[in-house]
N, C-alpha and C positions, 0 to 999 in steps of 0.2 A: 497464487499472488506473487510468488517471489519472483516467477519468469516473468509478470508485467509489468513489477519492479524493473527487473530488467532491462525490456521493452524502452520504458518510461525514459532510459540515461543512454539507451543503444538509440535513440533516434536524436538525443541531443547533440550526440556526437562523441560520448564517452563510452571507452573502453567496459566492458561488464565482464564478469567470470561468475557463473554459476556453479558452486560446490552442492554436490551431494553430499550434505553432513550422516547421512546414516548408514552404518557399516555393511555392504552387502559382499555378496558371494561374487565374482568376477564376471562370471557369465550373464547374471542377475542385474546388476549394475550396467553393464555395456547396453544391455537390452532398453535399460530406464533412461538411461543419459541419450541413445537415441529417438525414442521417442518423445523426448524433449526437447531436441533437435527439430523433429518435424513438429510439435505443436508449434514451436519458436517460430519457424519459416513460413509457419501456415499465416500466421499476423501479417506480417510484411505484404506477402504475397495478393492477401485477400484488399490488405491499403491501395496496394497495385491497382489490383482490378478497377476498383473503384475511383480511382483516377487522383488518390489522397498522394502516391509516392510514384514515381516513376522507377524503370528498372533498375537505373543505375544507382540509386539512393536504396535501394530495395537489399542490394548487393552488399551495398558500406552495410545498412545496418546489422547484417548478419554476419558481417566481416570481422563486427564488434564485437561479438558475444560467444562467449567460450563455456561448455556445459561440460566442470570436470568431477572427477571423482573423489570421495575425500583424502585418499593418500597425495594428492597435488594441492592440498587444502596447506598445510606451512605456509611452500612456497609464495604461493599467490595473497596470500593472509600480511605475509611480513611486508609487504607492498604498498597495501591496500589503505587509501586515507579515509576512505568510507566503508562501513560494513552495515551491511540491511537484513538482518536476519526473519527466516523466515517459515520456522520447523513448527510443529504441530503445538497447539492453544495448550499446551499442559506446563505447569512451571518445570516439571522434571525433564521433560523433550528442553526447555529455554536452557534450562540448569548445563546442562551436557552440552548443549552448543555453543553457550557461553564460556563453560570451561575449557573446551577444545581449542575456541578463537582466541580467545584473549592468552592463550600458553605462546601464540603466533605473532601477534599483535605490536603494533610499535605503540609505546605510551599517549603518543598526540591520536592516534587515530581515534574518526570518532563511530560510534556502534550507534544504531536504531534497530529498535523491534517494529514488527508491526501487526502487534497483537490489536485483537479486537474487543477484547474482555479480560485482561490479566493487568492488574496493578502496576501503574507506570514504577512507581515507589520499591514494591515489591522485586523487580524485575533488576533495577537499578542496583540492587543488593548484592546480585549474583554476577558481577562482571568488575572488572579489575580497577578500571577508572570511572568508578560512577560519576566523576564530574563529564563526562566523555560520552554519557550515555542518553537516550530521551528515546521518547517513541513517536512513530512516525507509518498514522494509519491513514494509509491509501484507500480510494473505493473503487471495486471492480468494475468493470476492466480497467486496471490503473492508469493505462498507455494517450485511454479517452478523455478520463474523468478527470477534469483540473486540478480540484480536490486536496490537497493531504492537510490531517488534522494531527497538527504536532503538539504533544506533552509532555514537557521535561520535567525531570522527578525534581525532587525536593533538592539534590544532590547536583543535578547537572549546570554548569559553568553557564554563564548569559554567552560567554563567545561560541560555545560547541550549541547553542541557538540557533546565533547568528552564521556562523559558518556552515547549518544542516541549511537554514532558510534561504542562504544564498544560492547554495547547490540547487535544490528543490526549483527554486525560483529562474534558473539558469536553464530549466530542463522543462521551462512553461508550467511550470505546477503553480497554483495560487496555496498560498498558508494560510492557516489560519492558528492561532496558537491559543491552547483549554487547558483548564486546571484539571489536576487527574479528578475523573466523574465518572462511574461506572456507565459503560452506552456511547461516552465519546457525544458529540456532537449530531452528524447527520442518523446515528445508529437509533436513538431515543427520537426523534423526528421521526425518525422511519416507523419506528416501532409503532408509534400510535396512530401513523396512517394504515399500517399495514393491518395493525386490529381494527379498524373503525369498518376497513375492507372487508373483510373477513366478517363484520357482526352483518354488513352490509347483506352479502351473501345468503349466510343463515336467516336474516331476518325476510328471505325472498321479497326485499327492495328492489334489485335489480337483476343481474346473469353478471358472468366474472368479465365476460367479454365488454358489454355494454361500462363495469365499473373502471374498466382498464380504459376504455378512450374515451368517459370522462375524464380521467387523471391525465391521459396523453394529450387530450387537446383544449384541458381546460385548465384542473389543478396543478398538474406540473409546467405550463407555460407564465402563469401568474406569479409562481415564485422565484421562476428562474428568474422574471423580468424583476420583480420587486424584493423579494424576500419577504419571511414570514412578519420578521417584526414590523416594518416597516409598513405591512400591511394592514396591523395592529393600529400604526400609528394615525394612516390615512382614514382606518373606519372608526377610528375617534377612541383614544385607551379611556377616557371617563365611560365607556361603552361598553367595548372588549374586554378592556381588562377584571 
């Protein structure tokens, strides 16, 4: 997620540094930073083909984006007006990367996570200026999907809000902004379609194929156009609801 993070601020025209926040062996490291390199270029390239980026815009974006190692992680930290953090769903992995950044950090900068299950509140706890901090979850592929669902804890400031939603909004993202709810927004949506799919299956209602392009050309065209509630509304809520 964090390289389509990346992506997401490299095609708007903003500078990105990708750190390796985990300590590795030198050899080890150079090996990972380059293949992150080439998934990086692989994006761009495949826009190309398709006719989404031409070459020379193809060129800037990768011109943007720098994948370094965490001994350059200070440097580039004490800079940084945004930080998108992005290491493994565990608080102790958040713990360690928050403790690292924020030793680097200038007090205005503002920090988001973008956990998919761990406590906006919670999260908030373990970094220097919690008014400074909120989360800020993408959905994959980040680069395509409009998408981000932002939750600011209990602790963070309305202006480090309003200054993420500007960024966000500057880089084509659509906001949307939820009280901390375990699931998030589209994830609890998803959830229950994805079960109903799944009992679909078992229950040999249909084949996985046949349930997939009903959803491709039927249920996920209806909501992109209207959305759920809304749709609620038009079949009448003394009804629906």
């Amino acid at each position: 997620m964090g390289r389509g993070i990346g992506h997401v601020f490299a095609y708007a025209g903003y500078r990105v540094d990708i750190i390796d926040f985990k300590p590795r062996e030198a050899a080890a490291g150079a090996r990972l930073r380059e293949a992150a390199r080439a998934e990086i270029a692989a994006i761009p390239a495949l826009l190309r083909d398709l006719g989404w980026l031409d070459e020379a815009q193809r060129q800037a974006i990768l011109a943007r984006i720098r994948v370094l190692p965490l001994e350059e992680a200070p440097a580039v930290l004490a800079l940084a007006d945004f930080v998108f953090e992005g290491v493994t769903e565990t608080l102790e992995a958040k713990r360690d990367a928050f403790s690292r950044a924020c030793a680097q950090l200038r007090p205005d900068a503002i920090v988001a996570s973008r956990t998919s299950s761990l406590d906006t509140d919670a999260l908030a706890a373990l970094v220097a200026q919690p008014v400074r901090f909120l989360n800020a979850h993408f959905l994959n592929p980040a680069y395509l999907i409009p998408l981000v669902e932002v939750s600011p804890a209990r602790t963070t400031a309305e202006a480090t809000f309003a200054a993420l939603k500007d960024l966000l909004e500057s880089a084509g993202k659509v906001v949307v902004r939820w009280a901390p709810s375990p699931g998030f927004i589209v994830p609890r949506l998803q959830a229950a379609a994805m079960n109903e799919a799944a009992r679909l299956v078992e229950e040999g209602v249909d084949t996985p194929e046949d349930i997939d392009r009903a959803v491709r050309a039927g249920f996920g065209p209806r909501y992109t156009a209207m959305g759920m509630c809304v749709f609620i509304d038009y079949g009448g809520l003394d009804i629906l609801y």
